[in-house]
Structures are given as structure tokens and as C-alpha cells.
N, CA, C and O atoms as a Maestro MAE file, in Angstrom:
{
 s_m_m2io_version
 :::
 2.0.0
}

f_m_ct {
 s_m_title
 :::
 protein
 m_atom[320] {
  # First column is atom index #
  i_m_mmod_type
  r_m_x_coord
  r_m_y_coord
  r_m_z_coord
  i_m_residue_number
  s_m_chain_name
  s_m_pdb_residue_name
  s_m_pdb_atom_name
  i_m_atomic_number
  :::
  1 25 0.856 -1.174 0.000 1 A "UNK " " N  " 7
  2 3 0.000 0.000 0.000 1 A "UNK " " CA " 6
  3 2 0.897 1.229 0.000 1 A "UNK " " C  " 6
  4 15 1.696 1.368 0.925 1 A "UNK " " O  " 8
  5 25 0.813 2.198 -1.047 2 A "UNK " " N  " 7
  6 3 1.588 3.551 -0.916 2 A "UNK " " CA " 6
  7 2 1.083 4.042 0.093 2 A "UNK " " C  " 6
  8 15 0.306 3.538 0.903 2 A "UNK " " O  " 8
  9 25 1.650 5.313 0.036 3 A "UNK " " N  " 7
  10 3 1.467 6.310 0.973 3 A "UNK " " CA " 6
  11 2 0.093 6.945 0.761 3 A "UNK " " C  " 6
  12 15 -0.664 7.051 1.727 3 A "UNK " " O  " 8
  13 25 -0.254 7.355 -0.401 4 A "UNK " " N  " 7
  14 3 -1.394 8.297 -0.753 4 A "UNK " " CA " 6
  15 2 -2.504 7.064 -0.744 4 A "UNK " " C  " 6
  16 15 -3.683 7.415 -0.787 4 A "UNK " " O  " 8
  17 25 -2.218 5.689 -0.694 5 A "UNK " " N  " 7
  18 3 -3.430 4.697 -0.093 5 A "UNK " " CA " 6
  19 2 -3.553 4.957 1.336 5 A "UNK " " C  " 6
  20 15 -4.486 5.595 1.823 5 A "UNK " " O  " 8
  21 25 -2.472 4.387 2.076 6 A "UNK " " N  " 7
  22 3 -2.878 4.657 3.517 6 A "UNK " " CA " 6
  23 2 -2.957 5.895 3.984 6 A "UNK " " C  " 6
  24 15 -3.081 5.870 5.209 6 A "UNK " " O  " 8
  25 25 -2.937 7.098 3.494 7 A "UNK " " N  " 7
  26 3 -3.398 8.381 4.012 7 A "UNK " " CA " 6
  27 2 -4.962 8.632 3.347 7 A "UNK " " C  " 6
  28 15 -5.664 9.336 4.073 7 A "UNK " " O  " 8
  29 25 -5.318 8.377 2.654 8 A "UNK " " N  " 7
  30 3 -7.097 8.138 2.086 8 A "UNK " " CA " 6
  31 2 -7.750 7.300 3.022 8 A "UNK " " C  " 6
  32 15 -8.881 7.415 3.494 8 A "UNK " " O  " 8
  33 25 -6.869 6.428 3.228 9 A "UNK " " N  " 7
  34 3 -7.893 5.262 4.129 9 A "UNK " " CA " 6
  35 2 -7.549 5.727 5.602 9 A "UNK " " C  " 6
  36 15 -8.314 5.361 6.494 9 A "UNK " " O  " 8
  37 25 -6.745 6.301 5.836 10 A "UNK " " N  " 7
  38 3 -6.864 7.060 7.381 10 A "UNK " " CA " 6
  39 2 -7.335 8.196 7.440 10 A "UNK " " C  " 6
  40 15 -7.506 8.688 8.555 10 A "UNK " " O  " 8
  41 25 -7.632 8.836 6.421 11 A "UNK " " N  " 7
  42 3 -8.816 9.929 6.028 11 A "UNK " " CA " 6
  43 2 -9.955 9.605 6.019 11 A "UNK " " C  " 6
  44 15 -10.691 10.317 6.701 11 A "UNK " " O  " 8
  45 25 -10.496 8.620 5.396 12 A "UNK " " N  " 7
  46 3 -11.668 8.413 5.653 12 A "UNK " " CA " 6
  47 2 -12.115 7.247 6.933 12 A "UNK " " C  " 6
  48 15 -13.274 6.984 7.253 12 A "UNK " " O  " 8
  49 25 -10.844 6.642 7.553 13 A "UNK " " N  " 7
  50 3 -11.282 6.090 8.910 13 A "UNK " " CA " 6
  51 2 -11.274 7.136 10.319 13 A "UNK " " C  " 6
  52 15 -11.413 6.709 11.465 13 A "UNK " " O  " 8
  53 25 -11.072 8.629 9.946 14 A "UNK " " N  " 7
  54 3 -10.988 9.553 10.650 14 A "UNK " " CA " 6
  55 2 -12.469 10.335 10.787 14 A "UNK " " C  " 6
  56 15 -13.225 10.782 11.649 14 A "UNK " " O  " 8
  57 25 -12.352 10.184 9.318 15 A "UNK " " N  " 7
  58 3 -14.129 11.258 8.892 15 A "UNK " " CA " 6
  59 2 -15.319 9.828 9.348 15 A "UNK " " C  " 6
  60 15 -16.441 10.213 9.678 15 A "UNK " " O  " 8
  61 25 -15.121 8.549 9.360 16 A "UNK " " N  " 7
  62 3 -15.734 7.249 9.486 16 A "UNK " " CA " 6
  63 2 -16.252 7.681 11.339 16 A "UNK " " C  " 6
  64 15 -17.411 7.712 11.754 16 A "UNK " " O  " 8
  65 25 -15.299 7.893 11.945 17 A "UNK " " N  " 7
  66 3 -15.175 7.753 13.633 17 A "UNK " " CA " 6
  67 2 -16.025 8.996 13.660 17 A "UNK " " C  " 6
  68 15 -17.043 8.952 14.350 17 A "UNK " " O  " 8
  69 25 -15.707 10.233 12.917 18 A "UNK " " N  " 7
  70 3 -16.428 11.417 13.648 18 A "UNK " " CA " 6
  71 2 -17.934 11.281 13.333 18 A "UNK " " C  " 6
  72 15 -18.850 11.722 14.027 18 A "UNK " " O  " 8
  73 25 -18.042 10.598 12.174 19 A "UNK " " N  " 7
  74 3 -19.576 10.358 12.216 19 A "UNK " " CA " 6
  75 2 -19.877 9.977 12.918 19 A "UNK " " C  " 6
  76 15 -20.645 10.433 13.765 19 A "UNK " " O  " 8
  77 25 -19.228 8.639 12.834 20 A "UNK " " N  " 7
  78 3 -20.010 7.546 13.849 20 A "UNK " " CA " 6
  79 2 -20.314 7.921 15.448 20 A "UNK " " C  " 6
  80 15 -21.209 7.280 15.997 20 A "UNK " " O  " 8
  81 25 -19.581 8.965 16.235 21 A "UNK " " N  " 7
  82 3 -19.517 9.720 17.072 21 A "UNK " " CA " 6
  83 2 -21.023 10.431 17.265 21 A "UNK " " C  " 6
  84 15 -22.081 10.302 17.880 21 A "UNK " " O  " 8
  85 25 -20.418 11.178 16.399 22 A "UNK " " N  " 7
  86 3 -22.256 12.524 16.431 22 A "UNK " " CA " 6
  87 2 -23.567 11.544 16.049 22 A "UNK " " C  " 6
  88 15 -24.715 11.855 16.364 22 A "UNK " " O  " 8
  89 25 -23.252 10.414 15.381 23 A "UNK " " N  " 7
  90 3 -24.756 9.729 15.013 23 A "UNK " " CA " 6
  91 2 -24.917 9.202 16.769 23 A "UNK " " C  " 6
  92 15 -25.947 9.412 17.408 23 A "UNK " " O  " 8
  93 25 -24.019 8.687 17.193 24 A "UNK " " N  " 7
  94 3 -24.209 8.029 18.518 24 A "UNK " " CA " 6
  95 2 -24.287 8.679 19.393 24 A "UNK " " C  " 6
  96 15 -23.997 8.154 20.467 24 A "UNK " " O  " 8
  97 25 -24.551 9.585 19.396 25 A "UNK " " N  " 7
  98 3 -25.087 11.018 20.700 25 A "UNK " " CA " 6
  99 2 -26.940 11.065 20.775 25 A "UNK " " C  " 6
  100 15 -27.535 11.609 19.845 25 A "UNK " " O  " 8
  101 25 -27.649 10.516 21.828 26 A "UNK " " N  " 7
  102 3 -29.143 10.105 21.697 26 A "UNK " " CA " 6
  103 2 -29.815 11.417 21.514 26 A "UNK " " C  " 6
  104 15 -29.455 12.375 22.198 26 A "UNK " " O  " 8
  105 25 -30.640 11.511 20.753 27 A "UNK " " N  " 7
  106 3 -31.172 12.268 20.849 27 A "UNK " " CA " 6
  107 2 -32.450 12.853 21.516 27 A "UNK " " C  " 6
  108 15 -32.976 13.956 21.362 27 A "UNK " " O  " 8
  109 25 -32.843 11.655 22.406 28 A "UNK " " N  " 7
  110 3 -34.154 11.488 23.041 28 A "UNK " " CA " 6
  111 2 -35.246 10.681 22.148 28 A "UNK " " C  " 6
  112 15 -35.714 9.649 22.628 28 A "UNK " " O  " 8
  113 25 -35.605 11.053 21.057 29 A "UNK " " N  " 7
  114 3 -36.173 10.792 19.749 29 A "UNK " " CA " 6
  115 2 -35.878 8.927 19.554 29 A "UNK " " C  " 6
  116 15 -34.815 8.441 19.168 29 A "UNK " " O  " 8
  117 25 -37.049 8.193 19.916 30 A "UNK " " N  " 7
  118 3 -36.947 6.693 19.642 30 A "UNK " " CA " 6
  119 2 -36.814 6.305 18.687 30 A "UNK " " C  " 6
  120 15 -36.090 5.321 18.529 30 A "UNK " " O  " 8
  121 25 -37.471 6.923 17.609 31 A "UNK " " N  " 7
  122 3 -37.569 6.119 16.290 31 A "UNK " " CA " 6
  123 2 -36.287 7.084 15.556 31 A "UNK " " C  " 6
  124 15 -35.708 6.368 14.739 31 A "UNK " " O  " 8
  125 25 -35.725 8.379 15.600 32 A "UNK " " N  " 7
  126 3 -34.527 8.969 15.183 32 A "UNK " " CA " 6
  127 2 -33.154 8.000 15.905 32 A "UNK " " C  " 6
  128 15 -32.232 7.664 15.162 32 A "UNK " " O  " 8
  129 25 -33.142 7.636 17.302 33 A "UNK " " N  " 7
  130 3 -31.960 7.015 17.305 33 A "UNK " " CA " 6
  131 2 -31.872 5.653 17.182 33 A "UNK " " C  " 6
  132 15 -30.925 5.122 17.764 33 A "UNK " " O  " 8
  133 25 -32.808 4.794 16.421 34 A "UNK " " N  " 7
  134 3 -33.192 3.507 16.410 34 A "UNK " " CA " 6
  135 2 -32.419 3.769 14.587 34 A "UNK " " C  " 6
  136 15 -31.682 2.835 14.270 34 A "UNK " " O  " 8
  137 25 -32.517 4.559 13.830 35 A "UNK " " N  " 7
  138 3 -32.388 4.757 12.226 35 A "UNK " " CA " 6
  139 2 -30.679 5.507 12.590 35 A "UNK " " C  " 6
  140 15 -29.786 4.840 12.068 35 A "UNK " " O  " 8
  141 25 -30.406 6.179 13.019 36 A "UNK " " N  " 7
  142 3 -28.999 6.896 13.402 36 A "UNK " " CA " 6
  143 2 -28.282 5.469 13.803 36 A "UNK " " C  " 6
  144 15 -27.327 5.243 13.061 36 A "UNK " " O  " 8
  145 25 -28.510 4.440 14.806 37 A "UNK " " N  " 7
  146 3 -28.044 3.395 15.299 37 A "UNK " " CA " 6
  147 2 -28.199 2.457 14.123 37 A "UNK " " C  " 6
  148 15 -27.973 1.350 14.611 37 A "UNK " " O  " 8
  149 25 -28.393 2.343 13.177 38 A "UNK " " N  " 7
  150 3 -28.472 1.590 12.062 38 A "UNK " " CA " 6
  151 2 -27.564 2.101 10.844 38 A "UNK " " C  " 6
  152 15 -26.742 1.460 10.189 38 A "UNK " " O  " 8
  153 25 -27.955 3.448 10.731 39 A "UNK " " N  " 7
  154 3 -26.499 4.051 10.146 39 A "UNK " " CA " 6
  155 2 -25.145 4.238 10.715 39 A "UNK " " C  " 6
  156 15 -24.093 4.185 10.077 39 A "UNK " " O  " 8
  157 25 -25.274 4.453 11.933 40 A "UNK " " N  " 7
  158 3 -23.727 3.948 12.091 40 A "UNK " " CA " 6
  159 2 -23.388 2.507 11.767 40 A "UNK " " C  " 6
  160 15 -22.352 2.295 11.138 40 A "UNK " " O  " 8
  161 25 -24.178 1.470 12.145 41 A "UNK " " N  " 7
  162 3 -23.952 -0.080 12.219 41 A "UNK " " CA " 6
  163 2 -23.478 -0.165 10.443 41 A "UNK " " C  " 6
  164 15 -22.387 -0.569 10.041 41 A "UNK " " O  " 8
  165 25 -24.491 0.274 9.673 42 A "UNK " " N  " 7
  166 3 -23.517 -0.114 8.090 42 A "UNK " " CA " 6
  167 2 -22.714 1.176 7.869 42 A "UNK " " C  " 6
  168 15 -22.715 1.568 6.702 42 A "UNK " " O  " 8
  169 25 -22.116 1.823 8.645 43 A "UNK " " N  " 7
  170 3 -20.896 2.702 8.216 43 A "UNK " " CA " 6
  171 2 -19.706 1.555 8.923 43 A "UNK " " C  " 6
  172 15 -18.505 1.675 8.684 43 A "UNK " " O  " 8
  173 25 -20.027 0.922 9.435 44 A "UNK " " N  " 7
  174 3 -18.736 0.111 10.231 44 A "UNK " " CA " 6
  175 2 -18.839 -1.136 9.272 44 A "UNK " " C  " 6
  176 15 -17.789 -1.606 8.835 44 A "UNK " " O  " 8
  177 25 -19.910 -1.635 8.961 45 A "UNK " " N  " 7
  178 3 -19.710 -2.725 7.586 45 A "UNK " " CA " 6
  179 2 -19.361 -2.082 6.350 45 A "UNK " " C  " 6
  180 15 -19.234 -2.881 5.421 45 A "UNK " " O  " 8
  181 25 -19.087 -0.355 5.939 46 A "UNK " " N  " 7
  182 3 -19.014 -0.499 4.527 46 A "UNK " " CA " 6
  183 2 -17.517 -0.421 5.095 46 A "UNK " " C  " 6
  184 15 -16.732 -1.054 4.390 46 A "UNK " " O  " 8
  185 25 -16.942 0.201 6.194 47 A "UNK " " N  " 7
  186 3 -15.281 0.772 6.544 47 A "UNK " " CA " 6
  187 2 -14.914 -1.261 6.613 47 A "UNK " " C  " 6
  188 15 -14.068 -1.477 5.746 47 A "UNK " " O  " 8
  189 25 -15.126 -1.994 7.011 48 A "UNK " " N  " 7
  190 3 -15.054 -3.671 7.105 48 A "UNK " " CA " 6
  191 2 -14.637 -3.846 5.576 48 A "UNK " " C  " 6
  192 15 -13.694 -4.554 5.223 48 A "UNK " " O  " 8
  193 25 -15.484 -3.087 4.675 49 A "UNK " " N  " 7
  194 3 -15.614 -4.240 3.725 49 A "UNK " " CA " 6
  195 2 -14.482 -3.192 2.556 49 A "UNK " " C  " 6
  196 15 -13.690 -3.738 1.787 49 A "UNK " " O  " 8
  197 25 -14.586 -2.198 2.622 50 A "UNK " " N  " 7
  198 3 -12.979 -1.206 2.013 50 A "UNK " " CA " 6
  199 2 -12.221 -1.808 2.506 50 A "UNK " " C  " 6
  200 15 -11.457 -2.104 1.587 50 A "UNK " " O  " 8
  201 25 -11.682 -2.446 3.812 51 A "UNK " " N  " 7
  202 3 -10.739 -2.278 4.184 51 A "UNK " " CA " 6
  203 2 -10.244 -3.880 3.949 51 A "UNK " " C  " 6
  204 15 -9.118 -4.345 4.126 51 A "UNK " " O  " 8
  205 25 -11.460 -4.556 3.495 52 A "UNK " " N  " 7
  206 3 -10.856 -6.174 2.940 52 A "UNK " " CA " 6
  207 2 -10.699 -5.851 1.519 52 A "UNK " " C  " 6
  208 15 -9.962 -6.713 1.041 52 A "UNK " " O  " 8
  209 25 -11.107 -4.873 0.484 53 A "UNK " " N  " 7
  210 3 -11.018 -4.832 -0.790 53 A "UNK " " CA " 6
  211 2 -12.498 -5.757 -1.131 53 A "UNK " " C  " 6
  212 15 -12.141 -6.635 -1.917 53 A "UNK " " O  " 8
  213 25 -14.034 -5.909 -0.846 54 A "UNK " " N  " 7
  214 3 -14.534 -6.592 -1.173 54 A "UNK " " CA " 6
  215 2 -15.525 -5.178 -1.723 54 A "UNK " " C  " 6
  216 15 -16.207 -4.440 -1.012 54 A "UNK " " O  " 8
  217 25 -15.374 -5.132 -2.838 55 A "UNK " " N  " 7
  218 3 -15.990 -3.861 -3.399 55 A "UNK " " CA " 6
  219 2 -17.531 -3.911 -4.051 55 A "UNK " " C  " 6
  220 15 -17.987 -2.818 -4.388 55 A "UNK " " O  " 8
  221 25 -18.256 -4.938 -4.229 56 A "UNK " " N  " 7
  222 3 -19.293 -5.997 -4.360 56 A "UNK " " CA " 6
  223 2 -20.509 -5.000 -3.200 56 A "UNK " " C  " 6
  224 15 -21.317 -4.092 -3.394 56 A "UNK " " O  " 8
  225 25 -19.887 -6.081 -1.552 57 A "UNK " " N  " 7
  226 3 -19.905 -5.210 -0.800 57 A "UNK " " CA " 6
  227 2 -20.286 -4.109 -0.374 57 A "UNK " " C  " 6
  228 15 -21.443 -3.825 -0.062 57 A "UNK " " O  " 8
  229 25 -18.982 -3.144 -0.314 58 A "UNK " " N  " 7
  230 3 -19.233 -1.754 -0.227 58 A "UNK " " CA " 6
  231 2 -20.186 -0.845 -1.176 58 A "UNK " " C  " 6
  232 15 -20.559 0.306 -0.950 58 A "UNK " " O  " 8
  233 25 -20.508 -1.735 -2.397 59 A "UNK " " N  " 7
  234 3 -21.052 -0.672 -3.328 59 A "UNK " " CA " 6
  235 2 -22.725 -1.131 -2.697 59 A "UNK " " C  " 6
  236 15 -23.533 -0.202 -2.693 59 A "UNK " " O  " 8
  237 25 -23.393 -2.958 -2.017 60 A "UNK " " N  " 7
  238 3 -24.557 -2.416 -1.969 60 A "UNK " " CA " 6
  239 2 -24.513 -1.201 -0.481 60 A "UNK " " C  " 6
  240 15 -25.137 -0.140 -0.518 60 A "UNK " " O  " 8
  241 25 -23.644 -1.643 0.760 61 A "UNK " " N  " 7
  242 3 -23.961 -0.954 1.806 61 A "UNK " " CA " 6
  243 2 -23.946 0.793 1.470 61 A "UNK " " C  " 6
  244 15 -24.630 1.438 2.264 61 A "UNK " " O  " 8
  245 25 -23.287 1.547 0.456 62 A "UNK " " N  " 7
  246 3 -23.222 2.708 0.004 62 A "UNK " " CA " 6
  247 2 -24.710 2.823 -0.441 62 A "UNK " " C  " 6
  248 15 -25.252 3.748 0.164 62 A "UNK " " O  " 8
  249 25 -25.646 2.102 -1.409 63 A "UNK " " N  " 7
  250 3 -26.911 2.035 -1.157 63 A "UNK " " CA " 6
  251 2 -27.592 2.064 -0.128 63 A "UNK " " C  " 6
  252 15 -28.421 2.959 0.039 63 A "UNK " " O  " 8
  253 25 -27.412 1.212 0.664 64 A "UNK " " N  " 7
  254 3 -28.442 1.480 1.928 64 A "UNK " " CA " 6
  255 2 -27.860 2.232 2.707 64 A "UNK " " C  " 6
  256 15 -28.082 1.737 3.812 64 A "UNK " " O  " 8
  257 25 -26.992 3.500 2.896 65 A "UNK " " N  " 7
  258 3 -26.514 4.350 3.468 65 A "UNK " " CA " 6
  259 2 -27.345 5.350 2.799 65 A "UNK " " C  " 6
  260 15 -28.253 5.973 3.348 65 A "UNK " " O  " 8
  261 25 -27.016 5.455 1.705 66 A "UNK " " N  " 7
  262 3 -27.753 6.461 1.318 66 A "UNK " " CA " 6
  263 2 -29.156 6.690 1.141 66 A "UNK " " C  " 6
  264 15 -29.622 7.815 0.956 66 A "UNK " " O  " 8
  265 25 -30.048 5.314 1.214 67 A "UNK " " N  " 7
  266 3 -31.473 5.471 2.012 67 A "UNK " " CA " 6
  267 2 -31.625 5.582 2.886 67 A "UNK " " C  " 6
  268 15 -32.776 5.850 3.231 67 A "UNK " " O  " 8
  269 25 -30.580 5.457 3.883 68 A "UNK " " N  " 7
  270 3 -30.520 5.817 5.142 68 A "UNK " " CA " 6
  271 2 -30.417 7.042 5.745 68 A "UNK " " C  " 6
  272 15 -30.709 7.321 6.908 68 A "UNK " " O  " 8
  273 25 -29.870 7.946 4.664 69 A "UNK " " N  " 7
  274 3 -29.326 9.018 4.703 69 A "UNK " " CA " 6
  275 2 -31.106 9.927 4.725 69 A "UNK " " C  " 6
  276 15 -31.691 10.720 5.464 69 A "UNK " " O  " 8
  277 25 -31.410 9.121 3.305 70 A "UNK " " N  " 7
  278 3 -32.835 10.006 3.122 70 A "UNK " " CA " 6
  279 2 -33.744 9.787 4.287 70 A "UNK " " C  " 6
  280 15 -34.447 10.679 4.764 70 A "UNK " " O  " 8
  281 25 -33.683 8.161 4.863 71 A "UNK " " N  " 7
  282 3 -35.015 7.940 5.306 71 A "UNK " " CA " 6
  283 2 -34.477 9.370 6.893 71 A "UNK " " C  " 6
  284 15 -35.417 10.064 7.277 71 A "UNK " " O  " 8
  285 25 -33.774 9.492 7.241 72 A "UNK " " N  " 7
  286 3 -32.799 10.690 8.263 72 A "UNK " " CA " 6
  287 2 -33.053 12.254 8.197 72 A "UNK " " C  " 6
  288 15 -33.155 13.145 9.040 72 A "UNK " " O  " 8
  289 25 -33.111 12.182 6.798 73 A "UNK " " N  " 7
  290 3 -33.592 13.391 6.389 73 A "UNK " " CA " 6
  291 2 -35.110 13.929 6.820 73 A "UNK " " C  " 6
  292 15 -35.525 14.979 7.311 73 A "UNK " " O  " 8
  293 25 -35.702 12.738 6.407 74 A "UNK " " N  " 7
  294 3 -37.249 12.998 6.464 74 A "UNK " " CA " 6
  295 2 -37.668 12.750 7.638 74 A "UNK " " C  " 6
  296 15 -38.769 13.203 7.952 74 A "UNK " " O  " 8
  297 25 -36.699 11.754 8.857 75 A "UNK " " N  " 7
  298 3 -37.396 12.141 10.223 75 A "UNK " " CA " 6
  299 2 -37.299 13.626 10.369 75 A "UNK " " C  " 6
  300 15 -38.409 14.135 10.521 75 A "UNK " " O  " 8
  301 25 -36.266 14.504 10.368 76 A "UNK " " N  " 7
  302 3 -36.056 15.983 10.786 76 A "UNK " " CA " 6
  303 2 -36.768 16.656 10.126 76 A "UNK " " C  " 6
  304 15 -37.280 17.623 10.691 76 A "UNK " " O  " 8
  305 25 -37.004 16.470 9.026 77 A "UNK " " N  " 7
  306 3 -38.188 17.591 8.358 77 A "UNK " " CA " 6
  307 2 -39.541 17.150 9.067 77 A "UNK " " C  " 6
  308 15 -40.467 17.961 9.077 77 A "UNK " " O  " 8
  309 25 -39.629 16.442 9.404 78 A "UNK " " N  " 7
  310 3 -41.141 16.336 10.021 78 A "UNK " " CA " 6
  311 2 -40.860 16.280 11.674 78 A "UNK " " C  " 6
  312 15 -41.469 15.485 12.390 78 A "UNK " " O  " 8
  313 25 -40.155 16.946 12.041 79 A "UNK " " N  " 7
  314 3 -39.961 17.315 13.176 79 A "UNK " " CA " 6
  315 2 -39.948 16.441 14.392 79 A "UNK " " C  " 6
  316 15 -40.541 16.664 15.448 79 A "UNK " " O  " 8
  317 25 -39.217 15.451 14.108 80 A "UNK " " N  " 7
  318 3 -39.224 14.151 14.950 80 A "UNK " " CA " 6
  319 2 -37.663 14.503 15.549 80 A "UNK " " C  " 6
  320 15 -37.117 13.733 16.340 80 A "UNK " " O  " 8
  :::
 }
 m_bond[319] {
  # First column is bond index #
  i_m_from
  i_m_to
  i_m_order
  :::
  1 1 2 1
  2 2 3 1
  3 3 4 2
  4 3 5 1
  5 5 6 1
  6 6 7 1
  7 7 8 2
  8 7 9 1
  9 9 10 1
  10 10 11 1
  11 11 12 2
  12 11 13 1
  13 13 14 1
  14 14 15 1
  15 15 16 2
  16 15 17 1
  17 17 18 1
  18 18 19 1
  19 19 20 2
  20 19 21 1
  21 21 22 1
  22 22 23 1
  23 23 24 2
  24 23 25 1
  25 25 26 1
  26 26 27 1
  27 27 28 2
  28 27 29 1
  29 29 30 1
  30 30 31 1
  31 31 32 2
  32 31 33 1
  33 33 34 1
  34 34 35 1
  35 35 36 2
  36 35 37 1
  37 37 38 1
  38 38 39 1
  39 39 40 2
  40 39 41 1
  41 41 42 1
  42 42 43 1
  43 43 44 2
  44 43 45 1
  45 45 46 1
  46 46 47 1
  47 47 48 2
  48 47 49 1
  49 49 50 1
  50 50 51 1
  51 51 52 2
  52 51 53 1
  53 53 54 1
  54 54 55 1
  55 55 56 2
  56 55 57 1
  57 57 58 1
  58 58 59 1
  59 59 60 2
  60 59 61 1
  61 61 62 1
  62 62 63 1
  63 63 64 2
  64 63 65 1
  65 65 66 1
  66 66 67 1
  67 67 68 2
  68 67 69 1
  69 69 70 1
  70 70 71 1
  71 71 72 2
  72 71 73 1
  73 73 74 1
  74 74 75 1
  75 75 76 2
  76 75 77 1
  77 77 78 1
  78 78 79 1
  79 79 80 2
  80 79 81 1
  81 81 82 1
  82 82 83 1
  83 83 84 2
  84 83 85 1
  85 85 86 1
  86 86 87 1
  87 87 88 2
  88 87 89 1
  89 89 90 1
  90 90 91 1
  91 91 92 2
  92 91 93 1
  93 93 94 1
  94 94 95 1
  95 95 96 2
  96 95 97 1
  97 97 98 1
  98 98 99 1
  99 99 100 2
  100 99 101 1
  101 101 102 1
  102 102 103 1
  103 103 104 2
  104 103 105 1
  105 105 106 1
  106 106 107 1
  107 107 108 2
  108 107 109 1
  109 109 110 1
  110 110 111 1
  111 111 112 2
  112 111 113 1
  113 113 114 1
  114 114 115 1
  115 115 116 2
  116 115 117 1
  117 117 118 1
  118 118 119 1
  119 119 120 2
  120 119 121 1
  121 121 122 1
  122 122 123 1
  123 123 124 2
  124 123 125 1
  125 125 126 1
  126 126 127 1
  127 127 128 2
  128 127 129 1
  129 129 130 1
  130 130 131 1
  131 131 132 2
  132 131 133 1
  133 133 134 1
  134 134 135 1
  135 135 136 2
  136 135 137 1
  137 137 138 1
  138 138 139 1
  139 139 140 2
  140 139 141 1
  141 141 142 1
  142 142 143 1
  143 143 144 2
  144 143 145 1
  145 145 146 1
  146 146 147 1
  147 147 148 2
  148 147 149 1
  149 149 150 1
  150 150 151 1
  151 151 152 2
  152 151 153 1
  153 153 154 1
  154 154 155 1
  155 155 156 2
  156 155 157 1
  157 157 158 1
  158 158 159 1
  159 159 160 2
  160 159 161 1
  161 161 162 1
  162 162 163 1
  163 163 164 2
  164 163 165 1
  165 165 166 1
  166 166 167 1
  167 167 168 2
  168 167 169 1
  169 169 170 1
  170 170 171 1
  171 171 172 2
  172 171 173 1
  173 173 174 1
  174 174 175 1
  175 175 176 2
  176 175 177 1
  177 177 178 1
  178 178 179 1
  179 179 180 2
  180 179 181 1
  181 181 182 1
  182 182 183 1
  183 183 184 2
  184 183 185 1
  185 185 186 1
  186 186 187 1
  187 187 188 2
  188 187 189 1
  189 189 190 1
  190 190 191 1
  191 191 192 2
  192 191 193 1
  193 193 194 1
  194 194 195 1
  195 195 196 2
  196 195 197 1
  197 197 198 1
  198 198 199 1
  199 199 200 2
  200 199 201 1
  201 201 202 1
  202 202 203 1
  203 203 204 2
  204 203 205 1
  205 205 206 1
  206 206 207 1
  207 207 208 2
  208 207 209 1
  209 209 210 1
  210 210 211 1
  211 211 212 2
  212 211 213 1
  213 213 214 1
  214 214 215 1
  215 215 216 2
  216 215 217 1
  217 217 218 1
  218 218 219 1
  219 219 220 2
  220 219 221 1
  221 221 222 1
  222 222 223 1
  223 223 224 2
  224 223 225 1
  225 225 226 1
  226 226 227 1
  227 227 228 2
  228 227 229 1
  229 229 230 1
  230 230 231 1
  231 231 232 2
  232 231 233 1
  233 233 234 1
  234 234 235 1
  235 235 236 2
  236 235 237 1
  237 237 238 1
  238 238 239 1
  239 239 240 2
  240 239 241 1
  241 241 242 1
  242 242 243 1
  243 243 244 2
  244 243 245 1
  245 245 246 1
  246 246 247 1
  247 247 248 2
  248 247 249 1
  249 249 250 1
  250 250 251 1
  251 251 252 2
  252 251 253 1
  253 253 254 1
  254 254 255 1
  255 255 256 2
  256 255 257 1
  257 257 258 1
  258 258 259 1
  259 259 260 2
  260 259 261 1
  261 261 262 1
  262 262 263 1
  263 263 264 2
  264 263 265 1
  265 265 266 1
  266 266 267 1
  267 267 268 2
  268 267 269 1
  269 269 270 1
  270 270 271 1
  271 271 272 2
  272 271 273 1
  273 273 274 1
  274 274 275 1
  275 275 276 2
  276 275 277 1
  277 277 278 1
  278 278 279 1
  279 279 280 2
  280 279 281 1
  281 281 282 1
  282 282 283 1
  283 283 284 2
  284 283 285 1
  285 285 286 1
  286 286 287 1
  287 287 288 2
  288 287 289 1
  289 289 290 1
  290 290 291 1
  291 291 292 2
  292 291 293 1
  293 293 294 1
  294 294 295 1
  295 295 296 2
  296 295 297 1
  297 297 298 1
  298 298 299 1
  299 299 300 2
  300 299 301 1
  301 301 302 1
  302 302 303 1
  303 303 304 2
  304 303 305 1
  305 305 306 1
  306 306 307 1
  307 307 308 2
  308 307 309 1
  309 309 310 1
  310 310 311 1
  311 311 312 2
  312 311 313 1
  313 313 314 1
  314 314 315 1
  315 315 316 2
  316 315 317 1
  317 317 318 1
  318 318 319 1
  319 319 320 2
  :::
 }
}
């Protein structure tokens, strides 16, 4: 692994932790930290599955991140 590999992948296992951080702060909100606790859980399977090279993988959990992302969105707009 070069250098400009393992500095990307400790870039994004840096930006990986700070998410995973602020998603894991409760918010009181049951059904918001029940969907936050699920997005962190496949941010730690897609960082698993980069970090074996199983790219298959990472490309569906990048899908369900990013419905995850939306279904996240739309608790806060409706004021949950």
C-alpha cells in the first residue's frame, strides 16, 4: 500500500469515527436514534468491507446508506 493509499484510508477512517460519534449522541427521539443506530452499524460494515477490498460489498452498503441518509432526512423535516 503507498502512501497516498494509507493516508485516504486514514482519512476516511478519521471522517468514518467522527460520524459515527455525532450519530451516537441520543437524541431522546426513539424512532430517530433507532435509524442513526443503524447508520452507524452499516458505516462500520461499509469501513469492514474497504478495508478487505470486497468492493461488491461496499457498493450495496453505500446504497443502503444512502437510504438511510434520506429515510434521516425525512425524520427531521417532520420534526421528529
Amino acid at each position: 500500500m503507498g502512501w497516498q493509499t494509507r493516508h485516504d484510508g486514514n482519512k476516511r477512517v478519521g471522517m468514518m469515527e467522527k460520524i459515527q460519534q455525532k450519530l451516537s449522541e441520543p437524541t431522546g427521539d426513539v424512532v430517530t436514534d433507532a435509524a442513526r443506530s443503524t447508520f452507524v452499524e452499516k458505516l462500520r460494515e461499509l469501513n469492514a468491507a474497504l478495508e478487505s477490498g470486497d468492493s461488491e460489498s461496499a457498493s450495496e452498503l453505500r446504497d443502503d446508506l444512502k437510504d438511510l441518509r434520506s429515510e434521516l432526512g425525512n425524520i427531521r423535516s417532520f420534526g421528529r
